[in-house]
C-alpha positions in Angstrom: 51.7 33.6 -23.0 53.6 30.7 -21.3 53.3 30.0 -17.9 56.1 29.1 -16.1 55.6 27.0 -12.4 58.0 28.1 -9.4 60.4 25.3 -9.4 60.0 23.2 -5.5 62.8 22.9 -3.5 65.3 23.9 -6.0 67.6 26.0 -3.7 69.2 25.3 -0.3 69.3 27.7 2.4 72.6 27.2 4.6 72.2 28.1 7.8 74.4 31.3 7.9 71.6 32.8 5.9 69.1 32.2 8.5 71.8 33.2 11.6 72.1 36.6 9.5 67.9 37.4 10.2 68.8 37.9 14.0 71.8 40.3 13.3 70.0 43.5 14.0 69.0 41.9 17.7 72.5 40.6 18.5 72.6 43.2 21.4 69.4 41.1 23.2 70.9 37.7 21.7 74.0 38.4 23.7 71.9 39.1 27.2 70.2 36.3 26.5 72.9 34.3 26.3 74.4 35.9 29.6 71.6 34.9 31.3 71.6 31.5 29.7 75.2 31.0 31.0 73.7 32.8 34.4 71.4 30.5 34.8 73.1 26.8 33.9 76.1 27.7 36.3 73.4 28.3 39.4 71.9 25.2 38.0 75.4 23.0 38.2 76.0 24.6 42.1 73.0 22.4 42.9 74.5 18.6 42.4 77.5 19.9 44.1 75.6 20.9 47.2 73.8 17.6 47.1 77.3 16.0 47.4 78.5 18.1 50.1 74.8 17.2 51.9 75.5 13.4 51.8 78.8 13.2 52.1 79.7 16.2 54.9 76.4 17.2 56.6 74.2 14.8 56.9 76.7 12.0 58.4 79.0 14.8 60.6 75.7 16.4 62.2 76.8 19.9 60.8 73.5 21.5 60.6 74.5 25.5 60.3 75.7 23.6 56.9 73.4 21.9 56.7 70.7 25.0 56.6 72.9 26.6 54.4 73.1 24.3 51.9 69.4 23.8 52.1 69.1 27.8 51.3 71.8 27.7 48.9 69.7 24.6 46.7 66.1 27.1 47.6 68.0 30.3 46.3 69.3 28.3 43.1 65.8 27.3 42.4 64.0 31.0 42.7 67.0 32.8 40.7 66.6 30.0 38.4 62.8 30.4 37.9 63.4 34.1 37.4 66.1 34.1 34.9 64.3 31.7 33.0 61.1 34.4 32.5 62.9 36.8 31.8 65.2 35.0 29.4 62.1 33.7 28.0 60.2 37.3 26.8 63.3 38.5 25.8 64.2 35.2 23.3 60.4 35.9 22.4 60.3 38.7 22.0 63.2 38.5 19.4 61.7 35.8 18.0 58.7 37.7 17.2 60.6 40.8 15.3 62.7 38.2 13.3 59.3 37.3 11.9 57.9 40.6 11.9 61.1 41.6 10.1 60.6 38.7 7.5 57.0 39.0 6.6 57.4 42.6 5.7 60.6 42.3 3.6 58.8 39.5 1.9 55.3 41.2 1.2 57.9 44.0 0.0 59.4 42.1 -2.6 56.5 40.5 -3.5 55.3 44.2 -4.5 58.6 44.9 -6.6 57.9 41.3 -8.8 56.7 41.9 -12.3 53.3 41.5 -13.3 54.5 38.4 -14.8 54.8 36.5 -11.7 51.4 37.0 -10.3 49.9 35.9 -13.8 51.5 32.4 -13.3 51.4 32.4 -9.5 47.8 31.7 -7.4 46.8 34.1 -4.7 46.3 31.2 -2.3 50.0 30.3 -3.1 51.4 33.6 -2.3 49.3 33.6 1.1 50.0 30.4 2.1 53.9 31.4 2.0 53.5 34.7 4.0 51.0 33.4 7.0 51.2 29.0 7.0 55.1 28.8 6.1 56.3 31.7 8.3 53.4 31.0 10.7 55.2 27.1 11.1 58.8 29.0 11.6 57.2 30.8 15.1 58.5 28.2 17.0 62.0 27.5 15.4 62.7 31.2 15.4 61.1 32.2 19.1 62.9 29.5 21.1 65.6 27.7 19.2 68.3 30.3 19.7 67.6 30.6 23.2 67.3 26.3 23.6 70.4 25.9 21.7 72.6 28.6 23.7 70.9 27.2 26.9 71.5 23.5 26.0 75.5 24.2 24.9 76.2 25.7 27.8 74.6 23.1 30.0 76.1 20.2 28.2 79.7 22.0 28.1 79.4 22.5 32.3 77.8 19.0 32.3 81.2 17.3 30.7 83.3 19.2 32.9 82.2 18.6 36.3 81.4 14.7 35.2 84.8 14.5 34.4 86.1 16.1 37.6 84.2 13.8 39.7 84.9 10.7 37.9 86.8 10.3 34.6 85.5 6.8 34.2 82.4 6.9 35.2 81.9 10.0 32.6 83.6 8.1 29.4 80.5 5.3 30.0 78.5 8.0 30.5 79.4 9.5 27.1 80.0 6.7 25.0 76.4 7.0 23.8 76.6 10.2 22.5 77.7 9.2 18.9 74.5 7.2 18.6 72.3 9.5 19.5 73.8 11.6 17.4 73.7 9.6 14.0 69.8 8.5 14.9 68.4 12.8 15.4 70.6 12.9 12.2 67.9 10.8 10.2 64.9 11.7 12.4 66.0 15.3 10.9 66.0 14.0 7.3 62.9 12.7 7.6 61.3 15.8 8.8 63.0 18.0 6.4 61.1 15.9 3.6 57.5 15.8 5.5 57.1 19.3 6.0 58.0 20.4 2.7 55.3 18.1 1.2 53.2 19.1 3.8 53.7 22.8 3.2 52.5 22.4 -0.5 50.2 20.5 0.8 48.6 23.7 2.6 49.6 25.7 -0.1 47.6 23.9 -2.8 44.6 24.1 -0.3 44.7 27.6 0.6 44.9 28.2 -3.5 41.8 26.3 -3.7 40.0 28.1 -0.9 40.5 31.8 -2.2 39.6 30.6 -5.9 36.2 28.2 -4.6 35.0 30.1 -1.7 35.5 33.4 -3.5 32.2 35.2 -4.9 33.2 34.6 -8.4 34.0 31.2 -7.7 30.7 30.3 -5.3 29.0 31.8 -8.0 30.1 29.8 -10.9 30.1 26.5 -8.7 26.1 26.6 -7.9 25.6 28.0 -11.2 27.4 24.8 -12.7 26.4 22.7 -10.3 29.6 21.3 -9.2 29.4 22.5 -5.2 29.0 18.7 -3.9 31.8 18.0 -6.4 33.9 20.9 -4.9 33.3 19.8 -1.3 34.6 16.2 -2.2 37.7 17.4 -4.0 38.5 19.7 -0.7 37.7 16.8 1.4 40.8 14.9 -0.5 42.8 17.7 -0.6 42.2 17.9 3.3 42.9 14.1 4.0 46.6 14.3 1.9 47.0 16.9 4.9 45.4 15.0 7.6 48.4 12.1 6.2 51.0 14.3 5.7 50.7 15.9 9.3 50.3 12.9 10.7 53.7 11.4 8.9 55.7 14.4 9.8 54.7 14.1 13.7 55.4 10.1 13.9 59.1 10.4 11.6 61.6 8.9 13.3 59.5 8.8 16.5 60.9 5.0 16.9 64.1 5.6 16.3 64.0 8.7 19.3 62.4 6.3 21.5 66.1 4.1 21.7 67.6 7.5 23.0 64.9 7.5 25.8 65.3 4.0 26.7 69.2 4.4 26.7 68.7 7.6 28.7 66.4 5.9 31.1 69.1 2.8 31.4 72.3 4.8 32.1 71.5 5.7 35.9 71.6 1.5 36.2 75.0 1.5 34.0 76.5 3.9 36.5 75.4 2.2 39.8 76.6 -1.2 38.1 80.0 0.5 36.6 80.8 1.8 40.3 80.3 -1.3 42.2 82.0 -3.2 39.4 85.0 -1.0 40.5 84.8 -1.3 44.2 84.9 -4.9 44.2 87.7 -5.1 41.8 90.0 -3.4 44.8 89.8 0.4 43.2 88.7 3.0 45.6 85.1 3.2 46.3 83.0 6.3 45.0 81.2 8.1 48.0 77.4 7.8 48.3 77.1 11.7 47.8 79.6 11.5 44.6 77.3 8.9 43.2 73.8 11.0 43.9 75.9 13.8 42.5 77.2 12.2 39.7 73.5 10.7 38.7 72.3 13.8 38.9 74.7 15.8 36.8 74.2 12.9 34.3 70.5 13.4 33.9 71.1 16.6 33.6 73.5 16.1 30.9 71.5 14.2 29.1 68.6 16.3 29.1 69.5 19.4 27.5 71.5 16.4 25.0 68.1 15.4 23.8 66.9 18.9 23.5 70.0 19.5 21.5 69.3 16.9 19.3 65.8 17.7 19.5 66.8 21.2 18.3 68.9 19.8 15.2 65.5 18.0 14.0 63.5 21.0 14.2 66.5 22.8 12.9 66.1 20.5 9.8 62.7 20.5 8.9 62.3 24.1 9.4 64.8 24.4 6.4 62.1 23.2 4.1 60.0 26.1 5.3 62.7 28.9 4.9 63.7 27.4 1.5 60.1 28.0 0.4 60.6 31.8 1.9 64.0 32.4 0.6 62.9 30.9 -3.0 60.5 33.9 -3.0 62.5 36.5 -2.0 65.3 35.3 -4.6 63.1 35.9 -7.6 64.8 39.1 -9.4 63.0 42.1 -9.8 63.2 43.2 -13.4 61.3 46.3 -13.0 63.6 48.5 -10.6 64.0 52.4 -9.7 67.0 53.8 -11.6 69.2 55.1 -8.7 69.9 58.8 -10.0 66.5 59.3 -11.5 65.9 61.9 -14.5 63.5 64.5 -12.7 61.1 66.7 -14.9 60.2 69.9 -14.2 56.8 70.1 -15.2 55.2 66.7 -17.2 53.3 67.9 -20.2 52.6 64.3 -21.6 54.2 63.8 -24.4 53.8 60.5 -25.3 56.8 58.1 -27.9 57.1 55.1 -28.7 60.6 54.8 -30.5 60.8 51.0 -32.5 59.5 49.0 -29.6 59.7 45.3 -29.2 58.2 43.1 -26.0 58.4 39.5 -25.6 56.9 37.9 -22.5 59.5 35.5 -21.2 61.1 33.5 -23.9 57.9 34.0 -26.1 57.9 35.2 -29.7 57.4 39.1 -29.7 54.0 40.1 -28.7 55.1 43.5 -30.4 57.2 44.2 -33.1 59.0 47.5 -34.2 56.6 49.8 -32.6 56.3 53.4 -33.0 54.1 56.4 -32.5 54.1 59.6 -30.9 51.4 61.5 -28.8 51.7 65.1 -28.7 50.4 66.6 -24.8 47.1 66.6 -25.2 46.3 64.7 -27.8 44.4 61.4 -28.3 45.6 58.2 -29.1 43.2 55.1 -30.0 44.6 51.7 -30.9 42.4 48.5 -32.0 42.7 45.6 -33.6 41.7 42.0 -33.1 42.4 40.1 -30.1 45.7 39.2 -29.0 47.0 41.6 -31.4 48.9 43.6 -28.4 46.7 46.2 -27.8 46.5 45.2 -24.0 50.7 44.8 -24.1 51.0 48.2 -24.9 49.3 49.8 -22.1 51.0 47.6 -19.5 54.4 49.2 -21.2 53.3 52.9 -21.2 52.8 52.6 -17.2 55.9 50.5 -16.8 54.2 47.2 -15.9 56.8 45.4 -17.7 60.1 46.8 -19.6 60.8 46.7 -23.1 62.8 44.1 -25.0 64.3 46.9 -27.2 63.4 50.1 -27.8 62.2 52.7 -25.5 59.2 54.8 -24.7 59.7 58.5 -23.3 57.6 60.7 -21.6 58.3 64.2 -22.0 61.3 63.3 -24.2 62.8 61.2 -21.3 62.9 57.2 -21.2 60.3 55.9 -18.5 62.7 53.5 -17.3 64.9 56.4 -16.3 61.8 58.0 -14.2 61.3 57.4 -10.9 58.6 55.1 -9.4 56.5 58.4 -8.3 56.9 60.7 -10.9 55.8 57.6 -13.5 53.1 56.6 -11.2 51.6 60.4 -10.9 52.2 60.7 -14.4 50.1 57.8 -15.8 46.9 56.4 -15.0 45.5 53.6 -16.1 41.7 52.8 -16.6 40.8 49.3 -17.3 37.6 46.7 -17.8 39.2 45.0 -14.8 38.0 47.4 -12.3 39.6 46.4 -8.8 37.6 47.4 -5.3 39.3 46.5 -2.1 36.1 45.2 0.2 36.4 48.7 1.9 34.3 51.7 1.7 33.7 53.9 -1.5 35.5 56.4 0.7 38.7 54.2 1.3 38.8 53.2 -1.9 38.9 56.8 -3.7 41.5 57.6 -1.2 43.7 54.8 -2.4 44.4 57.3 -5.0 45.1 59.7 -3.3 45.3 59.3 0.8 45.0 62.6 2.1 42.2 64.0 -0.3 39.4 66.0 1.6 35.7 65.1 1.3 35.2 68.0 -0.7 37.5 66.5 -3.0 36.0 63.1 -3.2 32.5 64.8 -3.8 34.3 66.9 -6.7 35.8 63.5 -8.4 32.4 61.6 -8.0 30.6 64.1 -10.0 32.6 64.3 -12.4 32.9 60.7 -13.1 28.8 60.7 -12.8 28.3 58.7 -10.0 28.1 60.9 -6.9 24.6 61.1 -7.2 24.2 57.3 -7.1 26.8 57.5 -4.0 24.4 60.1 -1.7 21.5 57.8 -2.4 23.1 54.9 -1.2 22.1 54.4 3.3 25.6 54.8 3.7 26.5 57.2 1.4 30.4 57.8 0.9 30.6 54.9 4.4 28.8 52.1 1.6 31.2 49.2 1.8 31.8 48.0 -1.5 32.4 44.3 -0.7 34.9 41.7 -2.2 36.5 43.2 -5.2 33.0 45.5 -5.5 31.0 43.4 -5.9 28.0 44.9 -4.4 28.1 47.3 -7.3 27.0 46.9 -10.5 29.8 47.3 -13.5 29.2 50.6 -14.8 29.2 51.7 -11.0 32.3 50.2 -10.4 33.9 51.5 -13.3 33.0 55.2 -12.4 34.4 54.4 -9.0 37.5 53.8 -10.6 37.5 57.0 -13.0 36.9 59.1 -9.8 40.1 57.7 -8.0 41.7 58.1 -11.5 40.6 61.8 -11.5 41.8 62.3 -8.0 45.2 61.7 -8.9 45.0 63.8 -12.0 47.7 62.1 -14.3 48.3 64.1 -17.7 48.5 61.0 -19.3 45.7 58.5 -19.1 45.9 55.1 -20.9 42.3 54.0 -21.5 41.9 50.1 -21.6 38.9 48.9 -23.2 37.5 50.5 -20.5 33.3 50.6 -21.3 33.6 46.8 -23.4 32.0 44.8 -20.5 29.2 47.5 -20.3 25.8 47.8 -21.8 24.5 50.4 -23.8 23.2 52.6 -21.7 25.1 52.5 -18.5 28.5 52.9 -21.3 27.2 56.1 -22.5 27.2 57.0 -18.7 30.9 55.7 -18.5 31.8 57.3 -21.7 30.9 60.7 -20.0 32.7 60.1 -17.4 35.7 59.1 -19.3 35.1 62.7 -21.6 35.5 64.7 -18.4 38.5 62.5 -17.2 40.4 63.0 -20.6 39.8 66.6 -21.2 43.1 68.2 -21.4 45.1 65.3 -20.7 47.0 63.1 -23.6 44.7 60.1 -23.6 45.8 56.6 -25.0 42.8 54.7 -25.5 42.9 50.7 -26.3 39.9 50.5 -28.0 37.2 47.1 -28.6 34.1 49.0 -29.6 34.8 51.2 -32.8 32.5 53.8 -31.6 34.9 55.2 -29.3 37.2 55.8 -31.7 35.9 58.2 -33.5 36.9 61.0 -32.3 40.8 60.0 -31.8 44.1 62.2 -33.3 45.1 59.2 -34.3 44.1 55.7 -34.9 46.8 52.9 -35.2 45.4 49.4 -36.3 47.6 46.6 -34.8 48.1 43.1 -36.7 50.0 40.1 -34.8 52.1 43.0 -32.7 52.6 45.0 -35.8 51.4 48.1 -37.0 48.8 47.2 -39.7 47.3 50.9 -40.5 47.6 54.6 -39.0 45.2 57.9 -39.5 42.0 59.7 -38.7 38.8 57.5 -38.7 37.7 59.4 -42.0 40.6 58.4 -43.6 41.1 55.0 -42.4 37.5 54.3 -43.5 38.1 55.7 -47.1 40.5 53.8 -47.6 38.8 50.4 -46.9 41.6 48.6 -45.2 41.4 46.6 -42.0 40.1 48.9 -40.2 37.3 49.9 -42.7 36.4 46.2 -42.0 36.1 46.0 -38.3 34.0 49.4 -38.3 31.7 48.1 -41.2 31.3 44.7 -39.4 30.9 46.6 -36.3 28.4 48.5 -37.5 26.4 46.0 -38.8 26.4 43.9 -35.6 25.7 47.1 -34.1 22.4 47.6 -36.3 21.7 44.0 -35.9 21.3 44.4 -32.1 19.3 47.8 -32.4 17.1 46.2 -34.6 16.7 43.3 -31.9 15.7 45.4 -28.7 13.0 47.1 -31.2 11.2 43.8 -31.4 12.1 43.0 -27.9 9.9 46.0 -27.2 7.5 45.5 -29.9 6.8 41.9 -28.2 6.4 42.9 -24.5 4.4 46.0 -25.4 
C-alpha cells in the first residue's frame, strides 16, 4: 500500500474563517467591546483635563477646579483599572472556549478519518497539531480580539481630538503612519514563514519522541545499540528548533526598531513644528494644548504599534491555523447514512456480493469477491501473505468502504447501517491486541461502560483469564501499562476476548488472532476464542492451518482473488493450494515437535 504524505502549507485560511470560531460568543465579544469603547473614551477625558489644568487652573488660581480636575484624572484612572480586569477575564475567558471549542471538533474529526490516514500519518504528528499548534494560537486567540477592538477605538478617538486641537500639527503627526505600516507588513511575512517551519519543526520532534521513548522503541534501541545514536539525532533535531525559535523571535526586529525610534522622535517634531509656526507670525499654541496634544499623540501611537503589532501576530498565527484547518479539511469517506436502515433483531448473516477494494489509487487488493455466511456459521479464510485476508476483515466492520460491490448484514448493506448498530453487531479480534495504560477493569469496560463487576468476572472466565486476574496484587485494579505491556501476549489477547465477549456481537471476525502465540498459551487462547464463537457467525482470518479445521467453509485467497472454496476434507482431497499450505504446515509443524523433544532430551 502507498503512502501518501499530508501536503505542507497547501491551503490558505482567510481570515473570515477564523472570525467565524468566535460566532457562538458574539454576545460577550460585544460587551467586551462596550467596555473597550468604555474604557478609551475615560482614557481620552484625561489629556483634555491636563489642558484645562495648564491653561485655566493652574495660571487663574481656580482651585475648586483645580481639585476637580485632579478627581476627575484619579476617577479616570480607577474606572480605567477596573474595566480593564474585567474586560480582560471576559476576552479570556472567550479565548479559552474558542480553543476548547477547536480542540474538540478537531480530535472529532480526527475520529471520523479513515483508517487510512493514521497508517500514513505518525502519532507524534497528530499530537503535535492538537496540543503545540493550538497550544501556540493561546495567545492570538485570548487577547487579539480584545487588543484589536481596544486599539481601533483608541486610535479612531486619538485622530479625532488631534485633529480638533490642531489640524497641522496632527497631519505631521500622521504622516508616518504609511511607513509603519508597509514595515509590520514584512515583519508579518517573515513570521508567517518562521513559525510554520518551526511548527514542523516540533512536529517532527514530538513524532520522534512517541516512537524512541516508547517501550517498543526503548526496547529495540538498547537492544540494537543505537541509544547514543538516538540521543545525538534528537540533539539535532532539538538545535533546528533552538534556530528556528530563535529566527522567528528576531524577524523583522530591526526593521520594528525604526517605528520606535520615529515614535520616540515625534514629541521633538511637534515641539519644533509649533515654534516653527509661532515665529512665522501664526497664532501661538497654548502650553496646555501642547502637553495635551503630546500626550494624545503618545497615546496614539501606542495602541498604533500594538495594532501593527497585532497584524504580525495576526500573520504568523495563520501558519498555525493553516496546519489546523488542513486537518479538519481532510474528507471523511466513511460517514453515517442520514436515514439509517434499522434491523429488528441481527441474526448475522453474513454476504459478500462481487466485492472489489483498492487502497487509494492502488491496484485492487481484492477482486470480485463473494461468499455468504449463514447466522451461525463459520467462516475461515487463508492464504499467503498479502493475499487480502487482513483487507477483508477491515471491510466486514466497515473500516474502509468498498470500491464496488457491497457486503450485507442481515440482507441489508453495512454502509446503510448505522455507526451503533454495525459497531454492536461486529467485533473484531486481532493479533494487534490494544490496552490503554489503564486498569484491566477500565479496559474491559471500554467495551462496554456500564458493565457490573459481576459481569466482568463472567467475561474473564470465559475468556480463561480471570483466574490469572484474582492472582494478580491488584486484581481487576492491575494497571496494564503502555499498550499492556505488563502482560504477556496470550494474556493480553484474552483481555481482549473478554471486552469482545462483553459486547456480545453476533458476528465476530477473528484475525489471525492466536499467530503471535506459542503453543501452549494458543491452545489457552483457542479456548477462549471456542467459548466467544459459540453461537455467533464467526469469520476467521486464518495463518495457522490448524484452526481451520473445523470451519463451514474454507475460502483460499490468491493475489485478492478467490483461489479455492470448501470443507477442509475436501480441500485436502483435492490437493490444490490449500492441500499445499496444510501439508507444508504440517510438516514444519512436525519438524518443530520433533525439536522440543530433543530440547528436552538434552536438558534432561
Amino acid at each position: 500500500m502507498k503512502h501518501h504524505a499530508l501536503p505542507e502549507g497547501s491551503s490558505r485560511v482567510s481570515l473570515l474563517r477564523i472570525i467565524r470560531l468566535f460566532r457562538p460568543y458574539r454576545g460577550r465579544l460585544i460587551l467586551i467591546a462596550a467596555l473597550i469603547g468604555s474604557s478609551s473614551l475615560i482614557a481620552l477625558t484625561v489629556p483634555l483635563m491636563v489642558r484645562e489644568l495648564f491653561d485655566v487652573a493652574l495660571p487663574q488660581g481656580r482651585t475648586g477646579l483645580l481639585s476637580a480636575l485632579a478627581l476627575g484624572m484619579a476617577l479616570a484612572s480607577v474606572t480605567g483599572s477596573a474595566i480593564s480586569v474585567l474586560e480582560s477575564f471576559i476576552s479570556t475567558f472567550v479565548g479559552q472556549r474558542v480553543m476548547h471549542d477547536l480542540r474538540t471538533e478537531i480530535y472529532t474529526h480526527l475520529q471520523e478519518l479513515p483508517l487510512a490516514f493514521f497508517t500514513r500519518t505518525r502519532t507524534g504528528e497528530v499530537q503535535s497539531r492538537i496540543a503545540n499548534d493550538i497550544g501556540a494560537m493561546q495567545a492570538t486567540v485570548t487577547s487579539t480580539a480584545s487588543s484589536l477592538v481596544s486599539s481601533l477605538t483608541t486610535v479612531t478617538a486619538s485622530v479625532i481630538a488631534l485633529l480638533i486641537m490642531d489640524w497641522r500639527l496632527a497631519l505631521v503627526s500622521l504622516s508616518v503612519l504609511p511607513l509603519f505600516v508597509l514595515i509590520s507588513r514584512r515583519v508579518g511575512e517573515l513570521r508567517r514563514a518562521f513559525t510554520r517551519q518551526r511548527q514542523q519543526q516540533m512536529s517532527s520532534m514530538s513524532a520522534m519522541v512517541e516512537e524512541q521513548l516508547s517501550v517498543s522503541g526503548v526496547l529495540l534501541a538498547r537492544t540494537m545499540g543505537r541509544s547514543k545514536e538516538l540521543a545525538e539525532m534528537f540533539a539535532v533535531e532539538s538545535k533546528a528548533l533552538s534556530d528556528l525559535q530563535l529566527h522567528s523571535s528576531m524577524a523583522g526586529r530591526w526593521r520594528q526598531s525604526v517605528i520606535q525610534t520615529v515614535m520616540a522622535l515625534m514629541p521633538v517634531a511637534i515641539y519644533w513644528s509649533s515654534g516653527i509656526t509661532a515665529a512665522n507670525g501664526h497664532a501661538a499654541i497654548s502650553l496646555g494644548t501642547l502637553i495635551a496634544f503630546v500626550s494624545l499623540q503618545q497615546g496614539l501611537f501606542n495602541p498604533t504599534l500594538t495594532l501593527l503589532g497585532i497584524g504580525v501576530t495576526i500573520q504568523g498565527s495563520m501558519a498555525l491555523f493553516e496546519r489546523i484547518f488542513e486537518y479538519l479539511d481532510l474528507p471523511t469517506t466513511i460517514v453515517e447514512p442520514t436515514r439509517p436502515t434499522t434491523l429488528e433483531k441481527i441474526t448475522g448473516h453474513v454476504r459478500f456480493e462481487n466485492v472489489d477494494f483498492a487502497y487509494l489509487d492502488d491496484d485492487l487488493t481484492l477482486s470480485h469477491i463473494s461468499f455468504e455466511v449463514p447466522a451461525g456459521n463459520s467462516l475461515a479464510i487463508v492464504g499467503e501473505t498479502g493475499a487480502g485476508k487482513t483487507t477483508i476483515g477491515y471491510l466486514m466492520a466497515r473500516l474502509y468502504d468498498v470500491t464496488a460491490g457491497r457486503i450485507t448484514l442481515d440482507g441489508a448493506d453495512i454502509r446503510e447501517l448505522s455507526f451503533a448498530t454495525l459497531t454492536s453487531s461486529v467485533g473484531v479480534v486481532s493479533q494487534e491486541t490494544y490496552l490503554f495504560h489503564a486498569t484491566i477493569a477500565q479496559n474491559l469496560r471500554f467495551a462496554k461502560p456500564d458493565a457490573s463487576d459481576g459481569e466482568l468476572i463472567e467475561a474473564a472466565k470465559a475468556a480463561q483469564i480471570h483466574d490469572h486476574i484474582a492472582a494478580l496484587p491488584e486484581g481487576y485494579d492491575t494497571v496494564v501499562g503502555e499498550r499492556g505491556l505488563r502482560m504477556s501476549g496470550g494474556e493480553r489477547q484474552r483481555i481482549a476476548i473478554a471486552r469482545t465477549l462483553l459486547r456480545n456481537p453476533p458476528v465476530l471476525v477473528l484475525d489471525e488472532a492466536t499467530s503471535a502465540l506459542d503453543t501452549q498459551t494458543e491452545r489457552s487462547v483457542q479456548q477462549a476464542l471456542q467459548t466467544l464463537s459459540a453461537g455467533r457467525t464467526v469469520i476467521t482470518i486464518a495463518h495457522r492451518l490448524s484452526t481451520t479445521r473445523d470451519a463451514d467453509e474454507i475460502v483460499v485467497l490468491d493475489r485478492g482473488k478467490i483461489k479455492e472454496r470448501g470443507r477442509h476434507e475436501d480441500l485436502v482431497s483435492r490437493g490444490g493450494a490449500y492441500a499445499a499450505m496444510f501439508t507444508s504446515g504440517a510438516t514444519s509443524s512436525s519438524r518443530n515437535s520433533q525439536g522440543r523433544v530433543r530440547e528436552v532430551t538434552r536438558s534432561a
